[in-house]
N, C-alpha and C positions, 0 to 999 in steps of 0.2 A: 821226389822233391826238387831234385835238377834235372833239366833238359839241356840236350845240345843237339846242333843241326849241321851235318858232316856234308858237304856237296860231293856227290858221286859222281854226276854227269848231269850232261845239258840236253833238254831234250828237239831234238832237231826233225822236222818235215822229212824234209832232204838235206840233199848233200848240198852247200852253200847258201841254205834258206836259213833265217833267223829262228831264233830258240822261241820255244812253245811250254818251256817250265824247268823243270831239273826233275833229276834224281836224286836221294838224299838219304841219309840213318840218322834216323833219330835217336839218340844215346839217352837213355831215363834211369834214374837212380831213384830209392827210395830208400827212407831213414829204416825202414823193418827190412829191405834186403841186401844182404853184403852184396850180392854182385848186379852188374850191371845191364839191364835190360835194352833191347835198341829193337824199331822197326826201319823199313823202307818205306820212304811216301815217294809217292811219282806225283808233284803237283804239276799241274800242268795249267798253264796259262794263257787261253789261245790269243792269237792277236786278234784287233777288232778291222771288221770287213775291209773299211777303209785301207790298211792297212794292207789287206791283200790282193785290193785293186775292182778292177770291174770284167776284166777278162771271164769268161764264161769257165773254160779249163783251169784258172787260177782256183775260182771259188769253188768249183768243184771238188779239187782235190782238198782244199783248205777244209770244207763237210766231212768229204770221207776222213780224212785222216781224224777229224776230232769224233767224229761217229765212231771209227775205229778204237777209242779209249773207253768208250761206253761198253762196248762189244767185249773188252777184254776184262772189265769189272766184271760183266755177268760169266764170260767164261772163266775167274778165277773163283766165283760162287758156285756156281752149276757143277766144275769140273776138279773141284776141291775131294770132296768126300769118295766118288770113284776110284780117281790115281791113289789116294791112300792106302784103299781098299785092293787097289795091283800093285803096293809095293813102289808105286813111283813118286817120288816128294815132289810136292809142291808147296811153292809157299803159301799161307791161309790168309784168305782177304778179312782184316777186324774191319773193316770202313771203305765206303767209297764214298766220298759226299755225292751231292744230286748232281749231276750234268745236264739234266736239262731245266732249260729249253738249251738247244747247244748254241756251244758257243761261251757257255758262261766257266766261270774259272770254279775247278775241281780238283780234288787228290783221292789216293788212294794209300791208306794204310794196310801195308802189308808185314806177315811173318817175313823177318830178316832170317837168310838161311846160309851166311855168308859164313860163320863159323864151323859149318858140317863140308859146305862146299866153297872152298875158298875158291878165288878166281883171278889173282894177284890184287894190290894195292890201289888202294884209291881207284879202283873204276878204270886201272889200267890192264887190260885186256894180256893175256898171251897166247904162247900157242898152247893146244889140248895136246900133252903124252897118251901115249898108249893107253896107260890105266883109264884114262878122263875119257879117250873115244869110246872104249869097250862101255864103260860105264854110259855115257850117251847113249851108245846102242842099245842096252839093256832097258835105258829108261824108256825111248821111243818104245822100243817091243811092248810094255809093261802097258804103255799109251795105248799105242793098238788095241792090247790084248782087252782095256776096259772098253773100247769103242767095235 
């Protein structure tokens, strides 16, 4: 019955390039359940051509990288039900809207899995302990082992 929209982070090309969307939890409550439901949307909002110039390598990479977000909706479809199946979490894609033709503005609604694997605060990064690397290694192994 309420909604709330949490900014995680900004999503960036490169390093000193303008933002292309955010990251975000979306916080949902409903009157039949006491507790609080949240996803992650990655909206993403690419800039228009203009805006990235006329340079042949500019618009190049401007394509792949939004090309690159199409590519990673299907790889959270495609590669969902495997990793499950070796033991390796992933978050589950409910939504991707259309991306094409590209270039047009998209999101993805994802299973939020920030309360099993916390990662510090607000989208503030630190370092992986020991327990966290071993646990990464295992997850990759787990990757593998379904490919």
């Amino acid at each position: 019955r309420h909604w709330s929209l949490q900014p995680i982070a900004t999503i960036l090309a490169s390093i000193g390039e303008g933002d292309y969307g955010q990251v975000a939890r979306l916080n949902l409550e409903f009157d039949d359940e006491p507790t609080r439901s949240s996803l992650i949307v990655k909206h993403v909002v690419p800039k228009a051509v203009e805006q990235v110039g006329s340079d042949e390598k500019d618009l190049t990479e401007h394509w792949r990288f939004l090309q690159g977000f199409a590519v990673e909706a299907r790889a959270y479809q495609s590669l969902y039900e495997p990793l499950q199946n070796h033991s390796a979490p992933t978050p589950k894609l409910f939504l991707a809207t259309p991306s094409w033709p590209l270039g047009r503005e998209f999101a993805m609604f994802m299973e939020d899995m920030s309360a099993t694997y916390p990662r510090g605060s607000n989208g503030q990064a630190r370092r992986l302990g020991l327990p966290e690397r071993r646990g990464s290694l295992r997850w990759l192994a787990r990757f593998h082992a379904a490919f």
